[in-house]
C-alpha positions as a Python dict, from the first residue, in 0.01 Angstrom:
ca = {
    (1, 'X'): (0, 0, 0),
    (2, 'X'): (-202, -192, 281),
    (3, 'X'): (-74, -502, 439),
    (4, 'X'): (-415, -628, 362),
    (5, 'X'): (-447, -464, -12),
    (6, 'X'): (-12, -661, -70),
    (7, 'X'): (-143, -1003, 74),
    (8, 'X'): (-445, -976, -167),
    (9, 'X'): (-211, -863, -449),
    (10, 'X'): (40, -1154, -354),
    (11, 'X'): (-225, -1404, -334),
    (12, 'X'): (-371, -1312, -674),
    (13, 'X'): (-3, -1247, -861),
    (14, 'X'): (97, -1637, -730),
    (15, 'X'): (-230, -1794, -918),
    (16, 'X'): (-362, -1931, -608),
    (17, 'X'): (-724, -1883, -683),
    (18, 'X'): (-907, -1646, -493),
    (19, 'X'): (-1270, -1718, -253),
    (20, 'X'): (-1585, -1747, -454),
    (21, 'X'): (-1693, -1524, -150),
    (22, 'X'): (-1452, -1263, -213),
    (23, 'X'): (-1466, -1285, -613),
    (24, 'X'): (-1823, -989, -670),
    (25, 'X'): (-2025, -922, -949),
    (26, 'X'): (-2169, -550, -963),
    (27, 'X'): (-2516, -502, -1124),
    (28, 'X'): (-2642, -143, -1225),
    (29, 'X'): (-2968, -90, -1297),
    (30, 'X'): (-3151, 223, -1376),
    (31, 'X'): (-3427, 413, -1523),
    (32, 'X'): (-3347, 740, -1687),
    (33, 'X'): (-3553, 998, -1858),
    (34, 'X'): (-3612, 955, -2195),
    (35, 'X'): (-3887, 1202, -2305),
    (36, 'X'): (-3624, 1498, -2449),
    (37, 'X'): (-3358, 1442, -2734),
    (38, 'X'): (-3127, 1578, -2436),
    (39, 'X'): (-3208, 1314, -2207),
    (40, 'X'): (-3262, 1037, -2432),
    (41, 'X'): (-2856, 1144, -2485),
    (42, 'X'): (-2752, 1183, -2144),
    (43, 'X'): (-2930, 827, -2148),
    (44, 'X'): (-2718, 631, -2422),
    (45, 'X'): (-2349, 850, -2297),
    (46, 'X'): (-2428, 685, -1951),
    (47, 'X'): (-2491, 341, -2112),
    (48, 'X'): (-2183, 406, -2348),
    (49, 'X'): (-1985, 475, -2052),
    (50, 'X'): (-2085, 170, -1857),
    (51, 'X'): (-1956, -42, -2143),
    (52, 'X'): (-1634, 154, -2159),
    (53, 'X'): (-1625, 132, -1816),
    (54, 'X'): (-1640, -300, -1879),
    (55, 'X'): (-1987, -382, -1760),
    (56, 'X'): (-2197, -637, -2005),
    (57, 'X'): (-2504, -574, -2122),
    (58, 'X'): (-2788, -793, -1988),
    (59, 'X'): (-3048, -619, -2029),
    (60, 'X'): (-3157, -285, -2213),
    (61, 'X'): (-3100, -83, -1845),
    (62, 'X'): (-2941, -366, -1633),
    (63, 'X'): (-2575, -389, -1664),
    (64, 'X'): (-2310, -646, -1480),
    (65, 'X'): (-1911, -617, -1429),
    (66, 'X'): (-1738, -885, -1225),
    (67, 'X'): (-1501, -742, -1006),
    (68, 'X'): (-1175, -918, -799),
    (69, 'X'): (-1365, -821, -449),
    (70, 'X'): (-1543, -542, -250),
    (71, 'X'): (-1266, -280, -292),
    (72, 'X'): (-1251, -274, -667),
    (73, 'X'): (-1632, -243, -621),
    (74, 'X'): (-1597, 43, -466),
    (75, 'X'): (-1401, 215, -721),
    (76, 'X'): (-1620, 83, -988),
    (77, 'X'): (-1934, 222, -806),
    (78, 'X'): (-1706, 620, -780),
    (79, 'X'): (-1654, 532, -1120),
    (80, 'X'): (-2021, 516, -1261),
    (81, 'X'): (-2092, 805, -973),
    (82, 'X'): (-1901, 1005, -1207),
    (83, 'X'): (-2125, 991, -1518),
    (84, 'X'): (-2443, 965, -1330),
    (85, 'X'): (-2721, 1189, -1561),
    (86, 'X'): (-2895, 1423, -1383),
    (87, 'X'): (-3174, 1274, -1401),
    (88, 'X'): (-3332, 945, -1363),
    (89, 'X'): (-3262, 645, -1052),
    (90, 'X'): (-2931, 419, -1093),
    (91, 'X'): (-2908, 117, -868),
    (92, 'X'): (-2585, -40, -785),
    (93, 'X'): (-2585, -429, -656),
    (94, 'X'): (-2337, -606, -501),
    (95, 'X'): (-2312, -1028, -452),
    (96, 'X'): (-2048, -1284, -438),
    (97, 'X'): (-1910, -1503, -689),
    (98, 'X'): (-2070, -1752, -500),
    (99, 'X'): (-2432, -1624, -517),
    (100, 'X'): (-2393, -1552, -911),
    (101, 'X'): (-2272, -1942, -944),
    (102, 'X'): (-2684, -1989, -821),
    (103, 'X'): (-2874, -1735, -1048),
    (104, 'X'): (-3115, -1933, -1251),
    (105, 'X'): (-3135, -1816, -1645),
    (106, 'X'): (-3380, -1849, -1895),
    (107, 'X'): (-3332, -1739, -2297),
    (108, 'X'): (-3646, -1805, -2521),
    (109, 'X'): (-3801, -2061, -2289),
    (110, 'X'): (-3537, -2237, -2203),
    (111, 'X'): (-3307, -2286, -1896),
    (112, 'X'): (-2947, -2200, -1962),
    (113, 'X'): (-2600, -2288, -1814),
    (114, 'X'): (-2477, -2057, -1532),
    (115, 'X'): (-2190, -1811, -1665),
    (116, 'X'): (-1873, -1900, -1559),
    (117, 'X'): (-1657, -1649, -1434),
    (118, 'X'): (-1418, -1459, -1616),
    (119, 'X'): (-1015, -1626, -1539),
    (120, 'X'): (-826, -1426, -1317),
    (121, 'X'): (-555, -1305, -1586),
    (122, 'X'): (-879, -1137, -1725),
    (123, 'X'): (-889, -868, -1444),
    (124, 'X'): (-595, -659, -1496),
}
């Protein structure tokens, strides 16, 4: 293991908490082909997999995972790489804990609280 990868793993296994600039959320969007019954279920298997995979749904083809920093980011984005459909575009998006703490959401008209982020004994 890295020096770097052990102080991260020390830092996190003491419950010190970690930087709201290291702390990422990953967003995936896409736009896949939908016009055959065989794409419409290479579609829904990649969707299926991104919500094995932990992402939440937040919309129908925009998907969000919050992740412990860029590394596990990485792996997350080789991860989704995997299952890509042949078809179709698939974004991946990267931003701090920080930056999510200032999205701005509305439901039905009205402005909602910003998420919190998950606790750390939520990422393993």
């Amino acid at each position: 293991m890295s020096k770097r990868k052990r102080r991260t793993t020390e830092r996190s296994l003491k419950g010190e908490p970690l930087s709201a600039y290291r702390l990422m959320w990953m967003l995936v969007m896409f736009d896949l082909p939908v016009g055959t019954d065989a794409e419409k279920k290479a579609a829904n298997d990649f969707r299926y997999d991104l919500l094995d995979f932990g992402f939440g749904r937040c919309q129908y083809s925009v998907y969000l995972r919050f992740c412990e920093g860029r590394e596990q980011a990485d792996t997350w984005t080789r991860r989704v790489r995997s299952v890509l459909p042949s078809g179709g575009k698939v974004y991946c998006l990267y931003f701090t804990d920080k930056q999510y703490a200032g999205i701005i959401r509305f439901e039905r008209r009205q402005r909602k609280k910003p998420q919190k982020s998950p606790d750390q004994y939520q990422l393993f």
